[in-house]
N, C-alpha and C positions, 0 to 999 in steps of 0.2 A: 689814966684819963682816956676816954674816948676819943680815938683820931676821928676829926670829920670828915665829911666825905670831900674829896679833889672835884672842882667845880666840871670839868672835865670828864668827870665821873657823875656827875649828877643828872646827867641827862641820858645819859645811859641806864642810871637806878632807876627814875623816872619810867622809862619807856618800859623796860624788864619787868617793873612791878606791873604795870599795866598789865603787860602781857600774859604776867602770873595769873591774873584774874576772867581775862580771858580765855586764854588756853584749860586751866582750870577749869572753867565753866561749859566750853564746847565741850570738855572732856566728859563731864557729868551728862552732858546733854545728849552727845553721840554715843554714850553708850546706855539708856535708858532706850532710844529709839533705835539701838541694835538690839536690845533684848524684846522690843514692843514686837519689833516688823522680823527677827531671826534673820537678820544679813551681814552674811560676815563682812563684809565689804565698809558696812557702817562703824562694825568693832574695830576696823581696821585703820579706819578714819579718825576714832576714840582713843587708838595706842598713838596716830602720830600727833594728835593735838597734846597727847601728857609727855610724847617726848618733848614737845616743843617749850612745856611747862616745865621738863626738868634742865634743857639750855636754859631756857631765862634764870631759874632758879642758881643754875652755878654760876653764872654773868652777874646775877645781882651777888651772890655771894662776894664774889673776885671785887665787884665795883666796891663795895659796901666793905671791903675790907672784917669779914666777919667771922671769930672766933671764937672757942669756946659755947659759951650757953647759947650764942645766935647761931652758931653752924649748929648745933645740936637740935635748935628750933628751927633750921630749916630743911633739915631729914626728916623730924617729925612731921614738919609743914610735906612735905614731900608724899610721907605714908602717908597722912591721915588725905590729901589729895588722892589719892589709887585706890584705898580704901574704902574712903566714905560713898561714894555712887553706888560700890555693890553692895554694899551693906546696907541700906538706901533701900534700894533694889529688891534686896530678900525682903525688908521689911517691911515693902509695901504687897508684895507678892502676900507674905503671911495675913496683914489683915483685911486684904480685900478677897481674901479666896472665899469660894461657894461654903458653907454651910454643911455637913453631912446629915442625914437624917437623923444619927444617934445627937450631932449638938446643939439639934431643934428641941431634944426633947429634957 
């Protein structure tokens, strides 16, 4: 059976997930506008919002008492966080790029 979560602990998962989506999100967002403007300064600002992503990520872990297939979903959750912005990234690069003469023709 699933332990519940300790009430205690619920407002900690509460906030943590929050944060997940946040931190997540400025992470996606600072590093699009480090790759638009070339400032490392910004990528830089892009690594410490996904570290902040991967604290909350082991806090909700530890609150939420999570093992097995949920820890396993939350490394995935983890990669595909770090992952998908630059993949994102290449992808948009790829289909907005100029035209060559030869793929006019």
């Amino acid at each position: 059976m699933i332990e519940p979560i300790a009430l205690k602990d619920f407002f900690i998962s509460f906030f943590t997930a929050a944060l997940i989506i946040l931190s997540g999100a400025s992470y996606a967002l600072l590093f699009a506008w480090s790759k638009m403007k070339s400032n490392p300064r910004i990528k830089w600002a892009a690594y410490v919002s996904y570290a902040v992503l991967l604290v909350s990520v082991a806090e909700l872990t530890r609150a939420a008492n999570f093992s097995g297939v949920w820890l396993a979903l939350s490394v995935v959750m983890v990669l595909g966080y770090f992952f998908a912005p630059i993949g994102i990234w290449h992808l948009c690069v790829k289909t907005h790029a100029e035209p060559t003469t030869e793929d006019k023709q």
